[in-house]
Backbone of each chain as ProteinMPNN parsed JSONL, in Angstrom:
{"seq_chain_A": "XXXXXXXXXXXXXXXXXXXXXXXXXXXXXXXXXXXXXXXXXXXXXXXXXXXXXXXXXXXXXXXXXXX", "coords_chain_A": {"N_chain_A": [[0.837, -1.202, 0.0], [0.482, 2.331, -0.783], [1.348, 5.358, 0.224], [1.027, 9.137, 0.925], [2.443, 10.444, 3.071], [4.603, 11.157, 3.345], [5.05, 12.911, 1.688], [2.679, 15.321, 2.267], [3.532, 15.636, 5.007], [5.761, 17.351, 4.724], [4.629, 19.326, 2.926], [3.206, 20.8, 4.818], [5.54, 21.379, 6.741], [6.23, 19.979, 8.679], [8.803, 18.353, 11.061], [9.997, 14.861, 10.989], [10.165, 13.553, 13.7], [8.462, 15.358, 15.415], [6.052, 14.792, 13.83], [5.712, 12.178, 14.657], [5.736, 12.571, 17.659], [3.113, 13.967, 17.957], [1.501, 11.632, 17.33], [1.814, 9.603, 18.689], [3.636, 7.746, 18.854], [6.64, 5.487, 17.509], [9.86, 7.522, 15.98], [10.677, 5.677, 14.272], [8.741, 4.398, 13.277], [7.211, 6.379, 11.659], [9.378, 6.579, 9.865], [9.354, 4.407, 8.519], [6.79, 3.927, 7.507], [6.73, 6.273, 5.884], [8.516, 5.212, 3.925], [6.977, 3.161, 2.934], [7.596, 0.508, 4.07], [6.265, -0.146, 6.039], [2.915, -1.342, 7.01], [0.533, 0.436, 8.336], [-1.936, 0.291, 11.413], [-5.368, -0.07, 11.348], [-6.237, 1.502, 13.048], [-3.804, 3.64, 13.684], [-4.264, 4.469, 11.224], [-6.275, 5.853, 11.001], [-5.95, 8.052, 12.937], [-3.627, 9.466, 11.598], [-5.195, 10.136, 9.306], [-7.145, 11.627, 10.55], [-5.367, 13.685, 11.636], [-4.117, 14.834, 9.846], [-6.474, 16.175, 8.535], [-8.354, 14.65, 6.675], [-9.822, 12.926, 4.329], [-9.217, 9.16, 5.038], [-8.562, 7.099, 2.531], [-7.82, 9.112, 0.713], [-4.875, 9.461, 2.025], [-3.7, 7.255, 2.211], [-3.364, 4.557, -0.324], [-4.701, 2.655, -2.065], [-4.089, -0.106, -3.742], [-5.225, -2.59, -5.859], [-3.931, -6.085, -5.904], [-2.359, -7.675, -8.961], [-3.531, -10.577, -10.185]], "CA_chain_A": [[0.0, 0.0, 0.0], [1.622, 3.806, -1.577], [0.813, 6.715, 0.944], [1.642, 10.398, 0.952], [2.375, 10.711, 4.758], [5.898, 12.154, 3.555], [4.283, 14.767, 1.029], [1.396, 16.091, 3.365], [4.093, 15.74, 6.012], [6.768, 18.218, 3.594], [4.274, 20.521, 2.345], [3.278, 21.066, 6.109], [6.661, 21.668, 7.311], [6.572, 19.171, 10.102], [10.093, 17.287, 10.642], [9.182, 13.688, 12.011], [10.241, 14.153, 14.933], [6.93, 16.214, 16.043], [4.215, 14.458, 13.658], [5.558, 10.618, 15.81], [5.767, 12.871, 19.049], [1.816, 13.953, 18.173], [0.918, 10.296, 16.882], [2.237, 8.643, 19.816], [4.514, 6.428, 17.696], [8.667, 6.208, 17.166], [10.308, 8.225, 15.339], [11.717, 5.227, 13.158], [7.531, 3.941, 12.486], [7.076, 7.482, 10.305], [9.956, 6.694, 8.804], [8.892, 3.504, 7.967], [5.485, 4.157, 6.605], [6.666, 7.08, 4.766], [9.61, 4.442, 3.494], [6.482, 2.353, 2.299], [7.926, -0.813, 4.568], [5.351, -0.81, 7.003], [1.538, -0.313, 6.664], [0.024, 0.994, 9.505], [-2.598, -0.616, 12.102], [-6.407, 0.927, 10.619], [-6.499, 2.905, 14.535], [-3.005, 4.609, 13.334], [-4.65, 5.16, 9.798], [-7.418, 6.771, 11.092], [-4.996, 8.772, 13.78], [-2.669, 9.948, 10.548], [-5.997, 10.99, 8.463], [-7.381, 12.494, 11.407], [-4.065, 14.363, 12.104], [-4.287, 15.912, 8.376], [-8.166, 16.586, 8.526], [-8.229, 14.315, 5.455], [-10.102, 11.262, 4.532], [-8.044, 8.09, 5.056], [-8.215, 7.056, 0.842], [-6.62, 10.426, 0.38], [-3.362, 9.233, 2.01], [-3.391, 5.899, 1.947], [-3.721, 4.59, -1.311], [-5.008, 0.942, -1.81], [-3.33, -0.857, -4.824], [-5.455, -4.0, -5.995], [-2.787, -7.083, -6.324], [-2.911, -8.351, -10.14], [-4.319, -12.032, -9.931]], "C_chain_A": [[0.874, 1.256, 0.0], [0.502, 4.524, -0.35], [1.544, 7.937, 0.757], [1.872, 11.391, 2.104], [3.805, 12.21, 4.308], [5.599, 13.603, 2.477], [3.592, 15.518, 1.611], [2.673, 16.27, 4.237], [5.185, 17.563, 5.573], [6.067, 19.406, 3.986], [3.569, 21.398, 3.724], [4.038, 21.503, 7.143], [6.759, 21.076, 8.679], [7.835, 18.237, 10.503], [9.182, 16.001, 11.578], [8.843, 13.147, 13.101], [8.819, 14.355, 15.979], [5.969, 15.378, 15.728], [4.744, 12.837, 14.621], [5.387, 11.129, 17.026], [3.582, 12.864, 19.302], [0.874, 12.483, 17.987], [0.622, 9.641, 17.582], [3.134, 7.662, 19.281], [5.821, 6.852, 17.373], [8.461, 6.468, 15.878], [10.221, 7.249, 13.586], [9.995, 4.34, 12.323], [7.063, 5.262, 11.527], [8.06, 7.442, 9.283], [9.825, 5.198, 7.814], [7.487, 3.669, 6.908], [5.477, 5.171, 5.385], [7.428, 6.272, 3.812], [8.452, 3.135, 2.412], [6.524, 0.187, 3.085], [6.862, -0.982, 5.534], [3.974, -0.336, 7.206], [0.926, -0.441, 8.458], [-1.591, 0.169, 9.96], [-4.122, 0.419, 11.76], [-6.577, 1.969, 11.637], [-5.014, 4.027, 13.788], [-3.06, 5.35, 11.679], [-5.342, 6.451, 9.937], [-7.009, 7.809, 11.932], [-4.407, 9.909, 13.076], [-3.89, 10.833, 9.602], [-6.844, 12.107, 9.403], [-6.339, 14.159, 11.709], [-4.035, 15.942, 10.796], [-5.474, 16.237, 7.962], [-8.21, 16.141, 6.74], [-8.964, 12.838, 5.136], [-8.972, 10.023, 4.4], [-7.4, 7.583, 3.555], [-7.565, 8.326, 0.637], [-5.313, 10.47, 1.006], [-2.837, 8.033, 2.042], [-3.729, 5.436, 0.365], [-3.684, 3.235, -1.795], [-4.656, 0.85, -3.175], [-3.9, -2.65, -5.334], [-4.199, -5.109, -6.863], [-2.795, -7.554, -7.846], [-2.73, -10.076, -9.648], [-2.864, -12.965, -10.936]], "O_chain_A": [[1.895, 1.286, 0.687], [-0.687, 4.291, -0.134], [2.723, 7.829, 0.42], [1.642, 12.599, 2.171], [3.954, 13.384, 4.644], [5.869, 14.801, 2.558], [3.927, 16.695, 1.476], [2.968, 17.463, 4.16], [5.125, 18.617, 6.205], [6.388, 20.243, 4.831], [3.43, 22.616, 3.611], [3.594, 21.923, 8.211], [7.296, 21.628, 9.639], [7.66, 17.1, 10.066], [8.254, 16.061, 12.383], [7.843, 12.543, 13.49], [8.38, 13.7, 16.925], [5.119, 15.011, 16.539], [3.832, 12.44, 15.346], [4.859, 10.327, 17.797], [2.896, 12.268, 20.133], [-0.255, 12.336, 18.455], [-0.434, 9.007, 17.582], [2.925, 6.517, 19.682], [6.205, 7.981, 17.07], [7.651, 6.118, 15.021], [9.946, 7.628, 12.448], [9.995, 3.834, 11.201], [6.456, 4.918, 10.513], [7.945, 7.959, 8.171], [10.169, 5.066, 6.64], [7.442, 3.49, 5.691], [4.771, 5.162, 4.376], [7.09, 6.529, 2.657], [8.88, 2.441, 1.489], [5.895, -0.83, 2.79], [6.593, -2.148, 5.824], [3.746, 0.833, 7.52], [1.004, -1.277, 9.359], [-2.286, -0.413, 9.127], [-3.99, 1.632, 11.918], [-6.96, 3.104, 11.355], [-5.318, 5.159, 13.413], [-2.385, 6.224, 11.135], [-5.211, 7.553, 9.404], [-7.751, 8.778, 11.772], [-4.472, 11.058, 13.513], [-3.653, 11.977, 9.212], [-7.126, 13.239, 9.01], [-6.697, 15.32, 11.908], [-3.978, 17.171, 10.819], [-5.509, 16.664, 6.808], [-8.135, 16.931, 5.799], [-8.626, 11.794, 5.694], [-7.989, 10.096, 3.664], [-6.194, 7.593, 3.306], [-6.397, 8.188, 0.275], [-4.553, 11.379, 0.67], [-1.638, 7.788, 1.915], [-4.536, 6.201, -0.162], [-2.589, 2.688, -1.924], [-4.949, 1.833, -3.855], [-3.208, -3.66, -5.213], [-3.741, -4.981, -7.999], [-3.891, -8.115, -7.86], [-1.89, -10.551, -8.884], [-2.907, -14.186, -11.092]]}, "seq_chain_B": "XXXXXXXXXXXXXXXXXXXXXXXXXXXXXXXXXXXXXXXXXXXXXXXXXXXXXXXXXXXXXXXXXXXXXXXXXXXXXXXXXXXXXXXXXXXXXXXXXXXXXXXXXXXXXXXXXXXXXXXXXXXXXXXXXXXXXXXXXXXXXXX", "coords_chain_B": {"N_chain_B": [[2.941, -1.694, 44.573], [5.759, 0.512, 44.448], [8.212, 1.0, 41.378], [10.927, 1.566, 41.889], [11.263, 0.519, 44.29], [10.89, -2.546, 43.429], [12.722, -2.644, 42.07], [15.174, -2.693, 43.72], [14.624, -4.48, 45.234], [14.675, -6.853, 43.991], [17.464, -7.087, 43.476], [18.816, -7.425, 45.935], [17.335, -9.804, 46.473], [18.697, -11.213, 44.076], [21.698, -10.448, 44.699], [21.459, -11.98, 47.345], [21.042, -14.767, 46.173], [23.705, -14.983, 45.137], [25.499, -14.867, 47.037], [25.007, -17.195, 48.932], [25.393, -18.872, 46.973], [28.013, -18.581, 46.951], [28.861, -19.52, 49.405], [28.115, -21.838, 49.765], [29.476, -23.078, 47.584], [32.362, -22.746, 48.627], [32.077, -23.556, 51.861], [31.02, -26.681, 51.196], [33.066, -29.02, 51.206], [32.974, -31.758, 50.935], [30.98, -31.736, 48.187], [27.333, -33.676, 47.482], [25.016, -35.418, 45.811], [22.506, -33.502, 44.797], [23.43, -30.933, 45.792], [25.682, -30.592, 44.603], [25.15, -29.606, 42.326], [23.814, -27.65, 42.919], [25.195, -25.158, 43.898], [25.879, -23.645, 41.748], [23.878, -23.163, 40.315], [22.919, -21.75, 41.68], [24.267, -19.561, 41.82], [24.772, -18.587, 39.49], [21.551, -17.828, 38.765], [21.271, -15.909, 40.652], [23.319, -13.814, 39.534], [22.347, -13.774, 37.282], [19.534, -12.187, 38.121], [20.359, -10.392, 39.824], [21.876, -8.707, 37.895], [19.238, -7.63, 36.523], [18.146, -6.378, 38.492], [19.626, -4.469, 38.736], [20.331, -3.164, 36.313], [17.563, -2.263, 35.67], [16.876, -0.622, 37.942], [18.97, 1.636, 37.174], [18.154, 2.355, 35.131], [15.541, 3.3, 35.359], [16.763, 5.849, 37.213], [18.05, 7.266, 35.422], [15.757, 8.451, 34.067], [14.008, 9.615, 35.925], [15.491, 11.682, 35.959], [15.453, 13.061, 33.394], [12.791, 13.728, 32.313], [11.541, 13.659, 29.311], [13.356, 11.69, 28.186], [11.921, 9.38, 29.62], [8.912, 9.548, 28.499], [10.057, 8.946, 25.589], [10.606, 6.699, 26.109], [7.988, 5.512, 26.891], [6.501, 5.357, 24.865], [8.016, 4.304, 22.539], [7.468, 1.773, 23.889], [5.125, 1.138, 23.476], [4.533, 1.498, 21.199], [2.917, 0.78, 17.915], [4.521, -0.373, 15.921], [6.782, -1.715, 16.782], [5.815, -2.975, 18.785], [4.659, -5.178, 16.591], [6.906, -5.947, 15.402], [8.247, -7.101, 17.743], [6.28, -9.099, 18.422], [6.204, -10.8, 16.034], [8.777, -11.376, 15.68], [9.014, -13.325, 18.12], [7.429, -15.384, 17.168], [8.587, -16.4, 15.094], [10.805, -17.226, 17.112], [9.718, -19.432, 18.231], [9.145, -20.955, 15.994], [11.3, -21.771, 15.346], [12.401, -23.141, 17.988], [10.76, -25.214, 18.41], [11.737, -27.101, 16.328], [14.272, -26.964, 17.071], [13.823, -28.405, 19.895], [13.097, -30.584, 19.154], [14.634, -31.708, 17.598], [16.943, -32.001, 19.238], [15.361, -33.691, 21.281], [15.681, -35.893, 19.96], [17.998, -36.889, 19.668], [19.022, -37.002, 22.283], [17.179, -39.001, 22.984], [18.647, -41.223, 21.318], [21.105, -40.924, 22.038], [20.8, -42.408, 24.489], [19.877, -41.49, 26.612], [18.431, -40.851, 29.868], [15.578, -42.709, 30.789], [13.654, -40.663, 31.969], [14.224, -38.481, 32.315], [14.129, -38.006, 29.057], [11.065, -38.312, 29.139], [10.161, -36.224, 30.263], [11.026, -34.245, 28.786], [9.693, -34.432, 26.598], [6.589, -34.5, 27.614], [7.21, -31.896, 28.234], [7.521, -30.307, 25.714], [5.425, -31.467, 24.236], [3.381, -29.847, 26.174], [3.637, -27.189, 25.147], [3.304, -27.301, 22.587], [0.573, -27.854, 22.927], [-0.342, -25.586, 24.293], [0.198, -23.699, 22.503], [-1.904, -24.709, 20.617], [-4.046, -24.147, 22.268], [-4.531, -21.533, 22.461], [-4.574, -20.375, 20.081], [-7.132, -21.587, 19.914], [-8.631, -19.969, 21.398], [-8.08, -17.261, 20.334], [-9.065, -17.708, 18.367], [-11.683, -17.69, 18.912], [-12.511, -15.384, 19.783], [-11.666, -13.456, 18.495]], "CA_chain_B": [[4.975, -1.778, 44.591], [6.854, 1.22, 43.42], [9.062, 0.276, 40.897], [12.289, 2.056, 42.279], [11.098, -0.513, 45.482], [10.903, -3.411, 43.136], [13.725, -3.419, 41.383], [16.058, -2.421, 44.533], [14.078, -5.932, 46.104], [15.06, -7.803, 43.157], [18.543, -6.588, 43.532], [18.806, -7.831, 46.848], [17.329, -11.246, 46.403], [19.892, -11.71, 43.257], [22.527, -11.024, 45.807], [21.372, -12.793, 48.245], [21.479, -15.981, 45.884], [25.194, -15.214, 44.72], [26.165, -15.334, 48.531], [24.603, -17.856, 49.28], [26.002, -20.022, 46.249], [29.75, -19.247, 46.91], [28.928, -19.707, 50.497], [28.141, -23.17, 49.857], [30.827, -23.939, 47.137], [33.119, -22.825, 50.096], [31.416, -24.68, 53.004], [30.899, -28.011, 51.432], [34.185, -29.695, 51.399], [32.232, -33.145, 49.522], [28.863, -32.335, 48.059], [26.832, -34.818, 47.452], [23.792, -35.348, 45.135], [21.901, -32.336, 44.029], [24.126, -29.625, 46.622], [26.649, -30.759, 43.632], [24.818, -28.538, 41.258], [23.24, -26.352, 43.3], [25.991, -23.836, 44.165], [26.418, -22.685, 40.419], [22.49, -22.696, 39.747], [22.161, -20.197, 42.845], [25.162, -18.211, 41.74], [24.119, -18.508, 38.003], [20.567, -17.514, 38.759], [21.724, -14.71, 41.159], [23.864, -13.142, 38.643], [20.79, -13.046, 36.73], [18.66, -11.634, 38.914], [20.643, -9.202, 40.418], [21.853, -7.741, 36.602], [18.135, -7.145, 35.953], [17.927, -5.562, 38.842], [20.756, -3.6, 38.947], [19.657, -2.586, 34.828], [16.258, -1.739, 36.251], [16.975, 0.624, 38.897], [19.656, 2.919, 36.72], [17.032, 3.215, 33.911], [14.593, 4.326, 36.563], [17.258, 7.134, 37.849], [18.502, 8.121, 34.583], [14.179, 8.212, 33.154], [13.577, 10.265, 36.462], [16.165, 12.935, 35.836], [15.11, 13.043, 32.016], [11.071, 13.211, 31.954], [11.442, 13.416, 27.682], [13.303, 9.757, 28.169], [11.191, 8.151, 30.265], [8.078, 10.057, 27.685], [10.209, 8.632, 24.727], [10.755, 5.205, 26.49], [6.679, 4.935, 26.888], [6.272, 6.085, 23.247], [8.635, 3.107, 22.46], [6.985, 0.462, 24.46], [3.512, 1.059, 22.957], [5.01, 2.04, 18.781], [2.763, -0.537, 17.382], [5.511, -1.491, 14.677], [7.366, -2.023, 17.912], [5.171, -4.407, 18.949], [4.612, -5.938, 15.824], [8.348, -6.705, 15.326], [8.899, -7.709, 18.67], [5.247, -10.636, 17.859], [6.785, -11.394, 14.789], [10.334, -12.319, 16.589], [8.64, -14.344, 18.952], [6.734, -16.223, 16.332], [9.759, -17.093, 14.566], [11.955, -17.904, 17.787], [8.997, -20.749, 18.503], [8.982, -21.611, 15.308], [12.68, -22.923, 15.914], [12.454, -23.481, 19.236], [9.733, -26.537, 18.477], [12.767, -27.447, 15.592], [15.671, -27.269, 18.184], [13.511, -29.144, 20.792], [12.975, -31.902, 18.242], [16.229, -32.352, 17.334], [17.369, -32.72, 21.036], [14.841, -34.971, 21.493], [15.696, -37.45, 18.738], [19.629, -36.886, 19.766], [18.711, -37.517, 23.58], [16.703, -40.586, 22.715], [19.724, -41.889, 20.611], [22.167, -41.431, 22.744], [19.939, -43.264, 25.41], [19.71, -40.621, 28.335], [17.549, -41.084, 31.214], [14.181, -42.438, 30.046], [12.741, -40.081, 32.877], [14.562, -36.958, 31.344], [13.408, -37.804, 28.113], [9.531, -38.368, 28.402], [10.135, -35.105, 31.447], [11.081, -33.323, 27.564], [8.175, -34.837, 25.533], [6.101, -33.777, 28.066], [7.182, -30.186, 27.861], [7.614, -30.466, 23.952], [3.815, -31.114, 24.071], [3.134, -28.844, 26.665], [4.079, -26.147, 24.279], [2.134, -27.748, 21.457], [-1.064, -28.035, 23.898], [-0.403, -23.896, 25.117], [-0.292, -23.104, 21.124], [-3.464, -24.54, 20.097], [-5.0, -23.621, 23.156], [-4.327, -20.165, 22.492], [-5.194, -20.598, 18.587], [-8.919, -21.592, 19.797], [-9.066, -19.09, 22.206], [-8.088, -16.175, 19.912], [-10.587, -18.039, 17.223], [-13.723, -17.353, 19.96], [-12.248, -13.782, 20.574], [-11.8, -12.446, 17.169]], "C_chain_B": [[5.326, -0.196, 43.789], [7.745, 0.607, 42.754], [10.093, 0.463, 41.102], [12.359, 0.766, 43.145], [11.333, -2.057, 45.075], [12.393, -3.437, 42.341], [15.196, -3.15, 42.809], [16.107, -4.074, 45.318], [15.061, -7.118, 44.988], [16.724, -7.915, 43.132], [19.288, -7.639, 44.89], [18.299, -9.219, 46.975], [18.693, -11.989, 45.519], [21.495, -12.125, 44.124], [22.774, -12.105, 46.552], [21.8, -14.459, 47.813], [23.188, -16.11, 45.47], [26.051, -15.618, 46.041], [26.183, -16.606, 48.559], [25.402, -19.394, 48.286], [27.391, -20.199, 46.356], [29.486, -19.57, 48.412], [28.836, -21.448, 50.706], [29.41, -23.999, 49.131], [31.967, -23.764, 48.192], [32.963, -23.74, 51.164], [31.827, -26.123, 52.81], [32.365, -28.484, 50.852], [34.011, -30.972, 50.079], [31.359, -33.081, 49.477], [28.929, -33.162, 47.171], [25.495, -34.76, 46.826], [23.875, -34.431, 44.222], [22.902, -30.765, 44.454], [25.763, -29.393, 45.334], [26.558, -29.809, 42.968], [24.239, -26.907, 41.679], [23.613, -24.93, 43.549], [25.582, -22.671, 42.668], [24.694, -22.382, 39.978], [22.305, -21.682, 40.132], [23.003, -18.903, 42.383], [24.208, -17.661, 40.227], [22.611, -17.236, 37.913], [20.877, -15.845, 39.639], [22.553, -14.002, 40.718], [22.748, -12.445, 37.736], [20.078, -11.763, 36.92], [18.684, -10.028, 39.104], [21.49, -8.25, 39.193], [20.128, -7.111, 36.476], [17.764, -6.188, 36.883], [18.366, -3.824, 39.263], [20.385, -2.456, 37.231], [18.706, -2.012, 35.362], [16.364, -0.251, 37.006], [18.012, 1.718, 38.505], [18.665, 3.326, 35.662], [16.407, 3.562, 34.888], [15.245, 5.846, 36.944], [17.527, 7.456, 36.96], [16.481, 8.793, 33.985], [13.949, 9.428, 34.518], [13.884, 11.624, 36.461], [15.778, 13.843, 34.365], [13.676, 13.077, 31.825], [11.013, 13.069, 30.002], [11.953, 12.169, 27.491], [12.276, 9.25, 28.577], [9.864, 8.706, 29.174], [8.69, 9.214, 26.294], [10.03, 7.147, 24.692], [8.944, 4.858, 26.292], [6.113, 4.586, 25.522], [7.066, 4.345, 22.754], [8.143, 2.191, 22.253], [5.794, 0.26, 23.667], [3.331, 1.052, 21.273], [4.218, 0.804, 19.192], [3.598, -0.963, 16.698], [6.574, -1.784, 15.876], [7.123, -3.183, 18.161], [4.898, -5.397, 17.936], [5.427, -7.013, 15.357], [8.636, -7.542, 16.277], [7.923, -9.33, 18.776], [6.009, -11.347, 17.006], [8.052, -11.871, 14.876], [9.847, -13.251, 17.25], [7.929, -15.55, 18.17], [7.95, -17.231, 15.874], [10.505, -17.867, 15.602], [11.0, -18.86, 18.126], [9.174, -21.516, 17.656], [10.463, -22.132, 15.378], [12.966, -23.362, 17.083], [11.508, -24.992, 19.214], [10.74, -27.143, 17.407], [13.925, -27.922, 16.437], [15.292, -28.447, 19.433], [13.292, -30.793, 20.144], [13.99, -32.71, 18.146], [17.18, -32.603, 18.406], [16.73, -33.737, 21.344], [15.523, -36.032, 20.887], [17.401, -37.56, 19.739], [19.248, -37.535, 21.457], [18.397, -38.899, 23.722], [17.851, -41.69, 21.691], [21.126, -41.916, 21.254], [21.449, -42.007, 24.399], [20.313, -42.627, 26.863], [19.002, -40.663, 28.972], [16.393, -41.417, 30.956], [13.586, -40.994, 30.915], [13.183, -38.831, 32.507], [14.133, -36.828, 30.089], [11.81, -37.989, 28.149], [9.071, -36.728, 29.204], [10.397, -33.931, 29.544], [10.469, -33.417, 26.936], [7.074, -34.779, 26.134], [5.968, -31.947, 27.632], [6.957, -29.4, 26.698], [5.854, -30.334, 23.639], [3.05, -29.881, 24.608], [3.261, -27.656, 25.928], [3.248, -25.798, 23.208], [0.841, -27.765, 22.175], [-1.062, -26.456, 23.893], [-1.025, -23.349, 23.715], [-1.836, -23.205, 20.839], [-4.89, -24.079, 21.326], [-5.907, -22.235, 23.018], [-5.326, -19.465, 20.848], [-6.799, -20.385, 18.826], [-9.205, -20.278, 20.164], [-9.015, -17.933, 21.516], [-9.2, -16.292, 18.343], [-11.853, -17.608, 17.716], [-13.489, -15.733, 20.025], [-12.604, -12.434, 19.28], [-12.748, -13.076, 15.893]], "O_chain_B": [[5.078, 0.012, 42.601], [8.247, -0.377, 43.296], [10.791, -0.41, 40.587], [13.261, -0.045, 42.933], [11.803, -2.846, 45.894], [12.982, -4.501, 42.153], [16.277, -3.634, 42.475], [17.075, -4.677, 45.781], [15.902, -7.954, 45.317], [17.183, -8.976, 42.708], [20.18, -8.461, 44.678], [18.991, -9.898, 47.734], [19.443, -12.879, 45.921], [22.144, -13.164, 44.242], [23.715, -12.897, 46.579], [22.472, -15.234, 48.494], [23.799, -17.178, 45.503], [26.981, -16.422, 46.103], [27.198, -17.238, 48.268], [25.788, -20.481, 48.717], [28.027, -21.222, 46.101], [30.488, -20.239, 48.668], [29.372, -22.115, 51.592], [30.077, -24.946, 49.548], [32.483, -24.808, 48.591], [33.752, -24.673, 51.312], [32.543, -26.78, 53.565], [32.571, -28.037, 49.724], [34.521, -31.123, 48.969], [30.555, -33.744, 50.132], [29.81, -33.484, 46.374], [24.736, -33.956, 47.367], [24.657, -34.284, 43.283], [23.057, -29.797, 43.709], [26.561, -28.458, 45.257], [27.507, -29.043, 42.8], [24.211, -25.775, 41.196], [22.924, -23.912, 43.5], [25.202, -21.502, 42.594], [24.402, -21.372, 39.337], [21.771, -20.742, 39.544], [22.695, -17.715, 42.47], [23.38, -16.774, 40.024], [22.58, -16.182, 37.278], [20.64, -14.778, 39.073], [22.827, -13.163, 41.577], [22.396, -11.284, 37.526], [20.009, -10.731, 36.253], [17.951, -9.065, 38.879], [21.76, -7.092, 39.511], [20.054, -5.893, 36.312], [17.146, -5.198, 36.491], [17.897, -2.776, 39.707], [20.249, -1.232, 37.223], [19.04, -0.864, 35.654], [15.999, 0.867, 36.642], [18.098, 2.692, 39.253], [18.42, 4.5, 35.385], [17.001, 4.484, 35.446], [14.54, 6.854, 36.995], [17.379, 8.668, 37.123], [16.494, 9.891, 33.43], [13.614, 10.477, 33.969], [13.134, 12.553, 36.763], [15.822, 15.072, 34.303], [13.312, 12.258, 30.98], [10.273, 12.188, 29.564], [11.323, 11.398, 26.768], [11.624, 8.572, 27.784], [9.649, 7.59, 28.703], [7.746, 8.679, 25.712], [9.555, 6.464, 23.784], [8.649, 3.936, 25.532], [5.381, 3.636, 25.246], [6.351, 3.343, 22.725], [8.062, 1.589, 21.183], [5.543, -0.86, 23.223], [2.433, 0.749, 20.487], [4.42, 0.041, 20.137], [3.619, -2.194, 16.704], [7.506, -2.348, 15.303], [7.783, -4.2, 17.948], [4.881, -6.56, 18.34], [5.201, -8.184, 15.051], [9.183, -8.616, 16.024], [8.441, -10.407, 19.068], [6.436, -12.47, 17.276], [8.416, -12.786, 14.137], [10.343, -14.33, 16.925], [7.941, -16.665, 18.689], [8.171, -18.401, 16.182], [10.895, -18.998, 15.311], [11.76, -19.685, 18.633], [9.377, -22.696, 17.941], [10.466, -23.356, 15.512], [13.958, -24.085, 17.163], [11.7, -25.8, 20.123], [10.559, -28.338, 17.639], [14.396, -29.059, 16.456], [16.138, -29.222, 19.879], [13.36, -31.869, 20.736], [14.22, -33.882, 18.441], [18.113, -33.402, 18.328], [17.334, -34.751, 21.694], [15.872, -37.033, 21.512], [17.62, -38.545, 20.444], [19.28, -38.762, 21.557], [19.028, -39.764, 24.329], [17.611, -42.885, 21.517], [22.032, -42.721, 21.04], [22.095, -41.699, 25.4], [20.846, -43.121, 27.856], [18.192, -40.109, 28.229], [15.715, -40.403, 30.789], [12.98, -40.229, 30.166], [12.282, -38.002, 32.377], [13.726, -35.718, 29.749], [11.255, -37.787, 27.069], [8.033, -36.126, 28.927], [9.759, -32.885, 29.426], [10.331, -32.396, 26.262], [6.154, -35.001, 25.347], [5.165, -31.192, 27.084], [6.438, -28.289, 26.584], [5.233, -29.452, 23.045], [2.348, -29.11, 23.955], [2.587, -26.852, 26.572], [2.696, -24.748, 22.879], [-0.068, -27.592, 21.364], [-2.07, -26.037, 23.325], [-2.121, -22.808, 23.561], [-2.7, -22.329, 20.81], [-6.091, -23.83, 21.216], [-7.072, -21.907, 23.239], [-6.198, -18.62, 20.642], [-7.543, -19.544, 18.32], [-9.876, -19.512, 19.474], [-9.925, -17.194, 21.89], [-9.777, -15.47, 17.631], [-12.842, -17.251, 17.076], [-14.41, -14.979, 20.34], [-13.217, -11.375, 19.144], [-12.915, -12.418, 14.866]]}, "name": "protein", "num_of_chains": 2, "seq": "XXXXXXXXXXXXXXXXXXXXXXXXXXXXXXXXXXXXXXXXXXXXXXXXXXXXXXXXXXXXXXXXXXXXXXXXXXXXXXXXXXXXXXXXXXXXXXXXXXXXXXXXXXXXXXXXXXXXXXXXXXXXXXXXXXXXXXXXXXXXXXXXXXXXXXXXXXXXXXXXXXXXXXXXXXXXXXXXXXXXXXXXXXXXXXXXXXXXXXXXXXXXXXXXXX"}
């Protein structure tokens, strides 16, 4: 699953630092999720779309598997 | 319990067993039986002990002087990908741990060691296998 945690995050001017301090979550899980390696638990989806007053499909971005 | 209280306790038992184990390898002159092994278990185990507690109670004083550690440390404990990693280690170290216990078994039973130590390990071996699927059902009724 592709998200745009680290673009919203950018164009916001937040270093990561702050948005894992407000999340509740390490440092090194924003850099993961923005990194694409680790998808997030649907409470820290809804935490992250909450965070950016944004619906959750607008930063998460679901990718159906080809068969 | 405060935890400054608990880990100072734990500290103090650990001790207590390291004494206690050279006090005996000293003492006994010819042990006999089990007092054979027992020195180095007590020291062994009281080395243990009294590291965890001794670890314990400096993170506590350095976390008290620091409130943004001990705030980062909580932050830490709770990261779900924290926890996820640390499930997903444990998964794996069973999943060789029921591999490694196997392969002791068979090796135990081939070099013909104690029946009563080996069925005391195919016991436990199951025991393990019984806890799993126990757990399996139980998180089948839950979720």
């Amino acid at each position: 699953m592709k998200n745009r945690l680290e673009e919203l995050r950018k164009m916001r001017g937040i270093r990561q630092e702050v948005l894992a301090a407000d999340l509740d979550v390490s440092r090194q899980t924003i850099g993961s999720l923005e990194n694409g390696r680790y998808n997030p638990s649907i409470l820290l989806a809804f935490k992250i779309a909450r965070y950016f007053a944004m619906p959750i499909e607008e930063i998460f971005l679901y990718e159906e598997e080809e068969p | 319990m405060k935890k400054g209280i608990f880990h100072y306790i734990i500290t103090t038992i650990g001790t207590g067993l390291i004494v206690l184990g050279v006090f005996f390898l000293v003492k006994l002159a010819e042990p006999k039986g089990m007092m054979q092994v027992l020195p180095y278990i007590s020291i062994g185990l009281g080395c243990g002990v009294c590291g965890h507690g001794i670890g314990g109670a400096i993170a506590l004083k350095k976390m008290r002087k620091n409130p943004n550690l001990q705030k980062q440390m909580e932050i830490e404990q709770r990261d779900e990908r924290n926890t996820a990693i640390a499930q997903r280690a444990k998964a794996k170290a069973f999943d060789w741990m029921l591999l490694v216990y196997a392969a002791l078994l068979l090796a135990f039973s081939l070099l013909r060691v104690d029946m009563t130590a080996v069925l005391l390990f195919v016991l436990a071996y199951l025991l393990v296998i019984m806890v799993g699927i126990y757990y399996r059902f139980k998180y089948d009724n839950e979720m």
